[in-house]
Structure formats: structure tokens, C-alpha cells
C-alpha positions in Angstrom: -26.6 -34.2 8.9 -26.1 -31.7 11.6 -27.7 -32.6 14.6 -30.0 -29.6 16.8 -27.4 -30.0 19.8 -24.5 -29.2 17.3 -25.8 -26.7 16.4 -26.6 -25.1 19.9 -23.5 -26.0 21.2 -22.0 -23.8 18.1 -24.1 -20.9 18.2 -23.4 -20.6 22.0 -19.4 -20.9 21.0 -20.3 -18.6 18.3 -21.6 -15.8 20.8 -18.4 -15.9 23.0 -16.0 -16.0 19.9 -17.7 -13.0 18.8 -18.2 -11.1 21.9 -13.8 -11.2 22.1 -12.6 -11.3 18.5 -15.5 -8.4 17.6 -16.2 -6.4 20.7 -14.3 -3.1 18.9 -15.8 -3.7 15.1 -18.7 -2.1 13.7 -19.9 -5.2 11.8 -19.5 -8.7 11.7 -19.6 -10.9 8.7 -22.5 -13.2 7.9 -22.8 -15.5 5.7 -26.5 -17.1 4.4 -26.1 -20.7 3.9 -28.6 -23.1 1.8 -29.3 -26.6 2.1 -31.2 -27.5 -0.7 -31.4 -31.1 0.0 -33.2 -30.0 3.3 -34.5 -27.1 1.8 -33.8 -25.2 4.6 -31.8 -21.6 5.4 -29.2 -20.1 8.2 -27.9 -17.4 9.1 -23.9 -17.9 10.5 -21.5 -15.3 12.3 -18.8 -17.7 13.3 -16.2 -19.2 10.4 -16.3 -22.3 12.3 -19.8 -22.3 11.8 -19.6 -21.3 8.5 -17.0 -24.1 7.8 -19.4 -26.9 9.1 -22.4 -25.8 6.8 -20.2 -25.9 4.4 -18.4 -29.3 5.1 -22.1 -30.6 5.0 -23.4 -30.0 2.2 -24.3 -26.1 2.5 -23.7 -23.2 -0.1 -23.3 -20.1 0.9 -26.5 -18.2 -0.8 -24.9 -14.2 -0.1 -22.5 -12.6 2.3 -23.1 -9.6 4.5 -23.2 -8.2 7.6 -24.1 -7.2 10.6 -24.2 -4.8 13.6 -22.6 -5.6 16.4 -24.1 -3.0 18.9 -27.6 -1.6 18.5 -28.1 1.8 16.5 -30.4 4.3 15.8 -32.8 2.1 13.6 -31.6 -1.0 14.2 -33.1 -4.3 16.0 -31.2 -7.3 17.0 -31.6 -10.6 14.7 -32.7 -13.2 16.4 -32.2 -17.1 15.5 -34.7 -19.5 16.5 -35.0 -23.2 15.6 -37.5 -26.1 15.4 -36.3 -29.7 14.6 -38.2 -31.8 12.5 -37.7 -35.4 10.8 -35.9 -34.2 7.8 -33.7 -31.2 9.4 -34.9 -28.2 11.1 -36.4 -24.7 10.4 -35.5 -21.5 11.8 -36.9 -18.6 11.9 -35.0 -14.8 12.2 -37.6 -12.8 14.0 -37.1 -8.8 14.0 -39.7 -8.2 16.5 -41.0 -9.4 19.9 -44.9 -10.6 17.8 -42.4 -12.6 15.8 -40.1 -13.7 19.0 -43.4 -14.7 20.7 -45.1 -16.5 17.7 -41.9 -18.7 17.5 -41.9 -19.3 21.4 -45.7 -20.2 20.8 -45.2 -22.4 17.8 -42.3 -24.8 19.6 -39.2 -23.0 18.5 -36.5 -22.1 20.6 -34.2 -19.4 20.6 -30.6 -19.8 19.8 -29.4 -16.1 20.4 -29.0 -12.9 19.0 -27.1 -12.1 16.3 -26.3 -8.7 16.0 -28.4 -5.8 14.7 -30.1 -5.2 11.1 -32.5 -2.9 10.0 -36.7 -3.2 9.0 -36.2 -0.7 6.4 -33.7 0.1 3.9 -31.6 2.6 5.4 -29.7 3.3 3.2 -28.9 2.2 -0.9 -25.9 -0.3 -0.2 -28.1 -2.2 2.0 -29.4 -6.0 0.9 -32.8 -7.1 1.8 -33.5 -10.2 3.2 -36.9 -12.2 1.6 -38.6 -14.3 3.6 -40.4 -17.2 2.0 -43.0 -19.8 3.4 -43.9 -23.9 2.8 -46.9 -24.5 4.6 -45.5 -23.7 8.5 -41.6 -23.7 6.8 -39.2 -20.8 6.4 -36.6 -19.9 3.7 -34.6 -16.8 3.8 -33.0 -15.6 0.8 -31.0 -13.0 -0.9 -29.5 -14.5 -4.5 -32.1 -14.1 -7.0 -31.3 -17.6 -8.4 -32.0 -18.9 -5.3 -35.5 -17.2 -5.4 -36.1 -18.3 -8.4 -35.1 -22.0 -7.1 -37.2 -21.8 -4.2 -40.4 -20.9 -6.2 -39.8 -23.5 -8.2 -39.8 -25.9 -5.5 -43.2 -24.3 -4.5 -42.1 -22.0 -1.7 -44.2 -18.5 -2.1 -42.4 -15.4 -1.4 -43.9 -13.7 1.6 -41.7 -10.2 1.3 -39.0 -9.0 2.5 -38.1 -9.1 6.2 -35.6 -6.9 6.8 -32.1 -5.6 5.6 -28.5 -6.3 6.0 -25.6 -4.2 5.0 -23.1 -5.1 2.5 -20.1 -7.3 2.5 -17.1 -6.0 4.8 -14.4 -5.2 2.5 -10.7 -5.9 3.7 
């Protein structure tokens, strides 16, 4: 299992990989990975990242992307996490009522990671559902994956905001 300081340490390598391999690009890949055995859900920018959800036990639930620089209609995605006995749960808050309810529940913030939108800006864009456990998050995209997670008793709360599409090489 992946410990909460691994994962810190990542994100913050994450952030400075980013800022020089993406400072030019428009978007940056992300991929949303799924532990099922954890039933939990993350959000990843960095390959290397990527690669160690995936060396654990992760699946990649739906590639997209990001923003890298703030836009008309846009608001930064952040990631904040709470450890508990079986794993941890993040949440991606859009907005600072979201931001401070995380702070206020114990959760703390691993960074922002780029920009995505609270409504559908335009048709190519994916949305992002957000569903709940008793204090728990799931994000999802891949409707078998919904479909999973209500299964396992997780209730869909909506959608929480948008991504854009898959880069294309």
C-alpha cells in the first residue's frame, strides 16, 4: 500500500516536474485511477505518479486533461487528503466552501492541479461525478465504474465539475 508521505513527497515532485516539462502547454494529461480494494479515487498529473498507482494495484478509471493556466471560466482543482486505517480519501474541491470544509474536516491539501471547469463548457468536455460513503469520496467518470460503485453502496451525489478530453498526439 502507498503510504500518505509517498504520496506527498510525489505530488510535491509532481508540481515541479510539471511547472518545467508543461510551463508552454495548454493542457496536461490526467489520468483517474481506482483502487477498488480500497475503494478509493485519485486524480494524477505526473507519469511517475501514474506508474506507482498503477504498480499497486490501481486502474486507470478515464484519461483527460487539464489546464495549466487559469482561463476565463475555469478554477484550479485542488487535491486534498485524509488517511484513515484502510487507505485514504481525497477530496478535489472546486471552490473555497469546499477548500474550507476539507481544512475543517482534517484533510490536508496536497496542491493544485491545474484548472477545470463547474460547467460544461463546451460538448467535448467529460464530467466528473462525485459520489459519497458515509464521510467517503469517489470520483468517477467510466460508467462501469458508476455502476460498480453503486453496487458497493456508494450514492451518486452529481457531478462536480468538468474536464476536457484526452490530449491527442
Amino acid at each position: 500500500m502507498i503510504t500518505f508521505r509517498t504520496f506527498r513527497m510525489a505530488f510535491a515532485t509532481a508540481f515541479i516536474f510539471l511547472g518545467v516539462i508543461f510551463a508552454h502547454a495548454q493542457t496536461v494529461q490526467t489520468w483517474l485511477m481506482l483502487s477498488e480494494s480500497s475503494q478509493e479515487t485519485c486524480f494524477a498529473t505526473d507519469p511517475a505518479e501514474h506508474a506507482r498507482f498503477a504498480a499497486s494495484g490501481w486502474r486507470t478509471n478515464a484519461i483527460g486533461a487539464l489546464l495549466v493556466q487559469p482561463q476565463a471560466n475555469t478554477v484550479g482543482l485542488q487535491r486534498w487528503v485524509k488517511g484513515f486505517d484502510k487507505g485514504n480519501d481525497r477530496i478535489f474541491a472546486v471552490s473555497d466552501a469546499q477548500a474550507a470544509a476539507a481544512k475543517k474536516a482534517g484533510y490536508t491539501l496536497e496542491g493544485v492541479m491545474g484548472q477545470v471547469a463547474t460547467t460544461q463548457l463546451s460538448p467535448k468536455m467529460v464530467p466528473v461525478y462525485h459520489f459519497v460513503r458515509g464521510w467517503r469520496n469517489l470520483w468517477l467518470i467510466d460508467t462501469a465504474d458508476q455502476v460498480w460503485a453503486e453496487n458497493n453502496d456508494w450514492k451518486l451525489k452529481g457531478t462536480a465539475f468538468w474536464i476536457w478530453p484526452k490530449p491527442t498526439s
